[in-house]
VEXDREN-2710 file (C-alpha; in Angstrom, 1 decimal):
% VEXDREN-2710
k/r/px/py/pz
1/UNK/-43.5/-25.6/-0.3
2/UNK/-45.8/-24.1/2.2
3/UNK/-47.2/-20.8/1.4
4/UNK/-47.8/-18.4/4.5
5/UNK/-49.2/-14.4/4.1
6/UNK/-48.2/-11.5/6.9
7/UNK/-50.0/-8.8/7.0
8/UNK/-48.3/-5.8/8.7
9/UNK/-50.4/-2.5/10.2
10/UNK/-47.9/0.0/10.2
11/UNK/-48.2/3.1/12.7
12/UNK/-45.2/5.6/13.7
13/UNK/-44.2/3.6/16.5
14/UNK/-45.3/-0.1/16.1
15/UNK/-46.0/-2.9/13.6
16/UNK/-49.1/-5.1/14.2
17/UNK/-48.4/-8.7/12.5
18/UNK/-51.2/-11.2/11.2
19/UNK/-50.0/-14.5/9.8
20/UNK/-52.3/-16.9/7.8
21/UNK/-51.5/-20.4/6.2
22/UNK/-52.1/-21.1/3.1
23/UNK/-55.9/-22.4/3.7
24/UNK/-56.3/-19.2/5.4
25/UNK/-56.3/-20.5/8.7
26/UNK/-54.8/-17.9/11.2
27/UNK/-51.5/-18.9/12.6
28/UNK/-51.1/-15.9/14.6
29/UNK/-52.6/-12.6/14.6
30/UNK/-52.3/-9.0/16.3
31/UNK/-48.6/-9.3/17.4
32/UNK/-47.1/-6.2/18.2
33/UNK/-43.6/-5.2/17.8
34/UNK/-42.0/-1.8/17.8
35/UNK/-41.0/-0.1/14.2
36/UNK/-37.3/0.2/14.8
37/UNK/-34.3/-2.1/14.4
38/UNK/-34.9/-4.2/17.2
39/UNK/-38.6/-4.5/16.9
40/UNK/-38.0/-5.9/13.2
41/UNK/-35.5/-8.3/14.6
42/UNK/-37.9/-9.8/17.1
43/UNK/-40.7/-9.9/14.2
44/UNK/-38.1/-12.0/11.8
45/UNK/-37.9/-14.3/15.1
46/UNK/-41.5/-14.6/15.4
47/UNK/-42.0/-15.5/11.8
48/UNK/-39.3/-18.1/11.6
49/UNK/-40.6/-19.6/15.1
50/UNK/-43.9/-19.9/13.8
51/UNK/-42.8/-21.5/10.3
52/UNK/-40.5/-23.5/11.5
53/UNK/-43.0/-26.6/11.6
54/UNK/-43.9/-25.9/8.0
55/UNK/-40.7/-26.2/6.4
56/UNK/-39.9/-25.8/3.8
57/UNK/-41.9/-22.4/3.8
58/UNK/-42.3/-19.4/2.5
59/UNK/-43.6/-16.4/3.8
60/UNK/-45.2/-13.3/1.7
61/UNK/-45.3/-10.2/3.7
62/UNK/-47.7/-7.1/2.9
63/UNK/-47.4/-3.9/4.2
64/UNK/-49.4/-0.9/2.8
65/UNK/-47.1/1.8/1.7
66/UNK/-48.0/4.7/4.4
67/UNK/-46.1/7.6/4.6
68/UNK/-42.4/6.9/4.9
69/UNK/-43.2/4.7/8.3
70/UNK/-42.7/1.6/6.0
71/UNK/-39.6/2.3/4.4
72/UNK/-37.7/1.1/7.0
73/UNK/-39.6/-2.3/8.1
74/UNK/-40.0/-2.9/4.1
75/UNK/-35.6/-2.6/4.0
76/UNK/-35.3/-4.9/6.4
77/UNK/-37.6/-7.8/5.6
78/UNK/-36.4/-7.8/2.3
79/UNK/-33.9/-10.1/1.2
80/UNK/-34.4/-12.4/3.8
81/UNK/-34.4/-16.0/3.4
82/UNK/-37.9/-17.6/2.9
83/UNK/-39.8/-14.2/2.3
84/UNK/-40.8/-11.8/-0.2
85/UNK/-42.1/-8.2/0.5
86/UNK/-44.9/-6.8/-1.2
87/UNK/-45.5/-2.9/-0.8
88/UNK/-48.8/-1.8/-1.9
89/UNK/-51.5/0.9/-2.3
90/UNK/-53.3/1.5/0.6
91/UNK/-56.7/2.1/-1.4
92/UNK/-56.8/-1.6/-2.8
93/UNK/-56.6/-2.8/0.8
94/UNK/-59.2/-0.1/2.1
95/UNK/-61.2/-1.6/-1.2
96/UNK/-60.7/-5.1/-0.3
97/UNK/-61.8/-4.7/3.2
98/UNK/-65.2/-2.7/2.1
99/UNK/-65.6/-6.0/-0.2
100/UNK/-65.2/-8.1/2.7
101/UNK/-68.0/-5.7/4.7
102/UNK/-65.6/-5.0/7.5
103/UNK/-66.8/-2.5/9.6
104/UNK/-64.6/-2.6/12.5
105/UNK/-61.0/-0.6/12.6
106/UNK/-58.1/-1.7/15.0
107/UNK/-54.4/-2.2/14.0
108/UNK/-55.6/-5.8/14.9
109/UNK/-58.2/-6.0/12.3
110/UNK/-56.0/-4.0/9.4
111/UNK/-53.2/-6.5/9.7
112/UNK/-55.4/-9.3/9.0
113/UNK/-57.1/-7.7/6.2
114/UNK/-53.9/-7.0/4.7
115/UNK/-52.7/-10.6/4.9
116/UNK/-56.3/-12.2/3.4
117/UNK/-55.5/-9.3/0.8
118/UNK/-52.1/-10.9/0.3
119/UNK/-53.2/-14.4/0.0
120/UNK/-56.1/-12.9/-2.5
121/UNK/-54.6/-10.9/-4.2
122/UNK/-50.1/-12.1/-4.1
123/UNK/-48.9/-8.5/-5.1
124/UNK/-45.8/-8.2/-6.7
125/UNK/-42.6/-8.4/-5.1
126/UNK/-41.3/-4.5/-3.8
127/UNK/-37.7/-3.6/-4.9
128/UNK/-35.9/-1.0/-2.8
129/UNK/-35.1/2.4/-4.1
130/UNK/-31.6/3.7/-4.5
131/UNK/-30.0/5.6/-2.5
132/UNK/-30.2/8.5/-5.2
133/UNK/-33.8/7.3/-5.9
134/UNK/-34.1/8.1/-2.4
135/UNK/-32.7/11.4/-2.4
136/UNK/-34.4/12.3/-5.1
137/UNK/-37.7/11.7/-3.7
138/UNK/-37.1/13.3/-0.4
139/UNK/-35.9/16.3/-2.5
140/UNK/-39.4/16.0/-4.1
141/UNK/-41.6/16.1/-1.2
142/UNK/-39.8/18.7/0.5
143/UNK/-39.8/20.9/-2.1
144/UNK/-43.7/19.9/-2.2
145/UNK/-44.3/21.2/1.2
146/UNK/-41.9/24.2/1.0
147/UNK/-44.4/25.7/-2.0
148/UNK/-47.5/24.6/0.4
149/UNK/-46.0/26.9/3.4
150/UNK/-45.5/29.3/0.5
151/UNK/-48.9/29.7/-0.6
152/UNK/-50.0/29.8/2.8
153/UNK/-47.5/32.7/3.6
154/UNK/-48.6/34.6/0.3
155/UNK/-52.3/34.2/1.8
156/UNK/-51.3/35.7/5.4
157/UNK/-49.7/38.6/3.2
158/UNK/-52.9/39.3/1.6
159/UNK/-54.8/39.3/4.7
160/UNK/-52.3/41.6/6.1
161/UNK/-52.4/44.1/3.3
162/UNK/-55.8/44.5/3.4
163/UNK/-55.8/45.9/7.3
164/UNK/-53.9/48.6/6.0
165/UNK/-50.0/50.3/7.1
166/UNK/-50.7/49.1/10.6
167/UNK/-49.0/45.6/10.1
168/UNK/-46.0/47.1/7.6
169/UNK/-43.4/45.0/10.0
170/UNK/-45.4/42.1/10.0
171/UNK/-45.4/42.5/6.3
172/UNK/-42.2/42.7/5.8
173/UNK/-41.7/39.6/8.0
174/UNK/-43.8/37.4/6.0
175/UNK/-42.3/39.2/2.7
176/UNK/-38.7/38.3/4.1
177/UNK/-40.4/34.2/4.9
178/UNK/-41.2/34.0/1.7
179/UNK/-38.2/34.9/0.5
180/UNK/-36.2/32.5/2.6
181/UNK/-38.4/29.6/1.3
182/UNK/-38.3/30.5/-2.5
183/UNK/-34.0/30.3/-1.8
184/UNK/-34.7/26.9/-0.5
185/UNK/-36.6/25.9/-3.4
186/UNK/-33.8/27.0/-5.9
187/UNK/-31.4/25.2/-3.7
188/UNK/-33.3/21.8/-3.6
189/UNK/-33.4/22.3/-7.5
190/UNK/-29.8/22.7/-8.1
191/UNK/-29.2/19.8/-6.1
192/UNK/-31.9/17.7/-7.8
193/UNK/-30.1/18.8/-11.4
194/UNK/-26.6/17.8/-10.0
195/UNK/-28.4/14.3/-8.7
196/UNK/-29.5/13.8/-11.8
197/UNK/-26.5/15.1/-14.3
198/UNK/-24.7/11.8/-12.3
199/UNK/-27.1/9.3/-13.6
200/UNK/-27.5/9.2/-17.1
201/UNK/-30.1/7.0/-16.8
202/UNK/-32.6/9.6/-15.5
203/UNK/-31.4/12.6/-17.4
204/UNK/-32.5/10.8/-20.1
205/UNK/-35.8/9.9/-18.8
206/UNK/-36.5/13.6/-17.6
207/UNK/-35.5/14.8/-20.9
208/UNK/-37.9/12.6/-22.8
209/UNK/-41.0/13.8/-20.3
210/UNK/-40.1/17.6/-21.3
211/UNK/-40.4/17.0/-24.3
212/UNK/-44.1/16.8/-24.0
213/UNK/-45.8/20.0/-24.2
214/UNK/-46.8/21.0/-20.5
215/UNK/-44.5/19.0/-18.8
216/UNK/-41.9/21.1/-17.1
217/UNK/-38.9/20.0/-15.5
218/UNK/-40.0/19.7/-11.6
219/UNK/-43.0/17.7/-13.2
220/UNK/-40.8/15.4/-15.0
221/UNK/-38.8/14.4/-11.8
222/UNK/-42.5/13.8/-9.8
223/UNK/-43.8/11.7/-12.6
224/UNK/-40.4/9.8/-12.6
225/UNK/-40.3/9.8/-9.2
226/UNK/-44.0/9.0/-8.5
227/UNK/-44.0/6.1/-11.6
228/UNK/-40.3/4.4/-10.9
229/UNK/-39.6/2.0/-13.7
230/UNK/-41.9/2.2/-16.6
231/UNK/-41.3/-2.0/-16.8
232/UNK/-43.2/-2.8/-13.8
233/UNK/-46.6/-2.3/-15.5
234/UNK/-48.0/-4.4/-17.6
235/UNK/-49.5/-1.7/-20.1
236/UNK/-50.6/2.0/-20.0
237/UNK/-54.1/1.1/-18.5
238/UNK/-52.6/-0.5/-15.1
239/UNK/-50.6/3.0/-14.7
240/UNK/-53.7/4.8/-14.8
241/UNK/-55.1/2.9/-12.6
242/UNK/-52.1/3.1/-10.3
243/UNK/-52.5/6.8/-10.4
244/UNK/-56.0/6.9/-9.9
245/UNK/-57.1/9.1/-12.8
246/UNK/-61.0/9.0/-13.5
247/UNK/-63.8/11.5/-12.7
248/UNK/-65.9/10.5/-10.4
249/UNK/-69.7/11.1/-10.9
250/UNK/-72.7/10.6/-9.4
251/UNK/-75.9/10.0/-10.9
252/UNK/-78.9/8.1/-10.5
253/UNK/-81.9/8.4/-12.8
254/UNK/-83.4/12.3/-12.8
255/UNK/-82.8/13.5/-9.7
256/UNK/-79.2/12.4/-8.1
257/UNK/-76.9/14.9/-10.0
258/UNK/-73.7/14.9/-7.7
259/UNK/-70.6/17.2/-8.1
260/UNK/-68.4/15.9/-10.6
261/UNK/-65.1/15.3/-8.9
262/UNK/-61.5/13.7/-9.3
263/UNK/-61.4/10.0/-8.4
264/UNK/-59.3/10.1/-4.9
265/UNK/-58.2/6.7/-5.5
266/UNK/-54.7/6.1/-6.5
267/UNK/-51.4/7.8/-5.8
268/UNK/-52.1/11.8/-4.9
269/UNK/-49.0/13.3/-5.9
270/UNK/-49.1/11.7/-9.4
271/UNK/-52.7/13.3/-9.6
272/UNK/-51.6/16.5/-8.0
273/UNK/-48.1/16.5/-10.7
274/UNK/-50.7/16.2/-13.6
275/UNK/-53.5/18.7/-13.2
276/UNK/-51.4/22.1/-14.0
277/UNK/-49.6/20.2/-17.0
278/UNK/-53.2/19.1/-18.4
279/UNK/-54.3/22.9/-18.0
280/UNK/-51.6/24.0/-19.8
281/UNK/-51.6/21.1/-22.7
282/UNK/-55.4/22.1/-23.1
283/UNK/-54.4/25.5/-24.7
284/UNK/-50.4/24.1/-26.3
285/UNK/-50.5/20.5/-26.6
286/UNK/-52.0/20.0/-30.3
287/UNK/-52.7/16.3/-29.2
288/UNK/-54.3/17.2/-25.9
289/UNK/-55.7/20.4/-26.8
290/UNK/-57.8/18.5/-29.5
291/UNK/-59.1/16.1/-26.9
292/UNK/-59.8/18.8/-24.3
293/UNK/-62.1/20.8/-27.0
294/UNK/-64.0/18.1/-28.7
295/UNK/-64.9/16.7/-24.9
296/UNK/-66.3/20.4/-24.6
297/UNK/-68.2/20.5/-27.1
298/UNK/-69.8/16.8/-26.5
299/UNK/-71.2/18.7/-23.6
300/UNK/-68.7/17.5/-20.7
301/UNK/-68.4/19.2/-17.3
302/UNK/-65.0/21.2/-18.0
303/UNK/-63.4/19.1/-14.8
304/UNK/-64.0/15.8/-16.5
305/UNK/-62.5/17.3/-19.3
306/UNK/-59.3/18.2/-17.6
307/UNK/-59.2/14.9/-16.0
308/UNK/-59.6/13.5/-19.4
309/UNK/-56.3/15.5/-20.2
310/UNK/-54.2/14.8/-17.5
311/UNK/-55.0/10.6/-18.6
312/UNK/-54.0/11.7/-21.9
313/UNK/-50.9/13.3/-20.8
314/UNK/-50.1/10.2/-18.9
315/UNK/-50.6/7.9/-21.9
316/UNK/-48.4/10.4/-23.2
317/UNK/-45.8/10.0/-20.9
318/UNK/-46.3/6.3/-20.9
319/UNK/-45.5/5.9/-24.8
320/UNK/-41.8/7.8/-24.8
321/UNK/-40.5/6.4/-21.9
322/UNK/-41.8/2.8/-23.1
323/UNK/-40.4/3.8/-26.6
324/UNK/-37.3/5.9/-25.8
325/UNK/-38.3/8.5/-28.0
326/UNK/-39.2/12.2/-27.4
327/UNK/-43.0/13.4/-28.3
328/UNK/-43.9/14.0/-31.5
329/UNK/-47.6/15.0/-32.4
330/UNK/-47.7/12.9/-35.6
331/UNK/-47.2/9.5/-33.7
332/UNK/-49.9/7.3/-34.1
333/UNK/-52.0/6.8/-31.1
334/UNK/-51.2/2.9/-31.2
335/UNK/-47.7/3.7/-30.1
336/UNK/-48.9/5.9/-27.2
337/UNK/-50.8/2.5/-25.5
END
């Protein structure tokens, strides 16, 4: 069987393919194709012309997962004969290309740096979502975005107030925005309850992550969500890698004494879904809260604290989905990793 790797740069509007042998020779590099339906068929035709003199073949394609512009492309590759489709965190690539020293950025160069990352690295095989999986998710996001327009409307209030009665009907128009948006929010919600109510699968799941002190229900679907099937990591430490959870310090001898800051690294909106829960388990979770004040009092920066919490909560999560069984302070830590 020969072994091939594509690596596919995705933008909004094209796909920029890279394909290696197995020696790492290049077969054929920075080929364009549009991102819809007939751009992927003309890529499937380019990759089978190209194998065709190494058959039997097979072909592992990468694709970094960026936005939702690689949903599609991912769909349609998948499932075909002869090659598997590997969807994967666009940090490890960025990572593997700073290992590499690559200093130069094109669509060209990316989509060859994602296939050497492929033939480096052979990522796991990406399974679709389901359709409800999807819905779920888009649900998710929007609601998301509708509390970021939210806050920023509650900010234009306050800025408004303070120049006095002058702006009462713009008031009242942003008061009325808000409004509108907060409706949304309680109709995504209902529909996200009735997704769920028809899978027991997941109302199972989302009742288990409640059950943790600080975990609400909106931050049980984003974990869910945002983690997918607890079976495709190998143990609690690869999902906290996955979700990139580690302060990030810097400090060199006496006088380099950086900010201490959340590693970026990862997937955002599981970060983002944790940090409110870990606040909250620092003053009502007995196992977090014990963490979050002996860390204090070891002298940590209260940040690396909280960060410390929100990989607790997550190790948390991890053990009663992993164990089917809801959270209970007297577990022994074992079970929790």
């Amino acid at each position: 069987m020969n072994h091939m790797y594509c690596g596919v740069d995705i933008a909004k509007d094209t796909a920029v393919f890279c394909l290696l042998a197995d020696n790492g020779e290049l077969i054929e590099g920075s080929t364009t194709f549009n991102n819809n339906a007939h751009g992927f068929k003309a890529g499937l035709r380019w990759l089978c012309k190209l194998a065709r003199p190494f058959k039997p073949f097979h072909i592992h394609l990468v694709m970094e997962a960026t936005g939702v512009y690689y949903l599609t492309l991912a769909k349609f590759f998948n499932g075909q004969t002869g090659i598997t489709v590997s969807v994967v965190n666009p940090a490890q690539v960025k990572s593997y290309a700073q290992a590499e020293l690559v200093r130069t950025k094109t669509d060209a160069v990316d989509a060859a740096v994602i296939a050497r990352f492929a033939m480096a690295v052979k990522p796991r095989p990406w399974s679709p979502p389901a359709p409800h999986e999807e819905e779920l998710l888009g649900i998710l996001h929007h609601v998301e975005a509708i509390k970021d327009m939210i806050q920023a409307e509650r900010n234009r209030l306050h800025a408004l107030e303070a120049t006095g009665p002058s702006t009462i009907n713009v008031q009242r128009a942003v008061k009325k925005h808000i409004r509108f948006l907060e409706k949304q929010i309680d109709d995504l919600t209902d529909r996200l309850r009735r997704v769920v109510k028809e899978h027991p699968d997941i109302d199972e799941n989302i009742k288990l992550l409640c059950s943790i002190p600080g975990v609400g229900e909106i931050t049980a679907h984003t974990l869910l969500s945002e983690i997918g099937d607890i079976g495709r990591f190998d143990g609690v430490k690869q999902l906290v890698a996955y979700a990139g959870i580690a302060p990030s310090e810097r400090q060199s001898g006496t006088s380099v004494r950086g900010k201490v800051m959340i590693n970026k690294r990862g997937s955002r909106r599981l970060r983002k879904a944790l940090y409110m829960p870990a606040v909250v388990a620092s003053q009502h979770n007995p196992a977090v809260k014990a963490l979050y004040q002996r860390l204090l009092e070891d002298g940590k920066n209260p940040l690396c604290a909280i960060v410390a919490c929100m990989r607790k909560l997550l190790h948390i999560a991890y053990g009663v989905l992993k164990n089917r069984k809801q959270f209970d302070p007297d577990w022994n830590s074992a079970l929790l990793t």
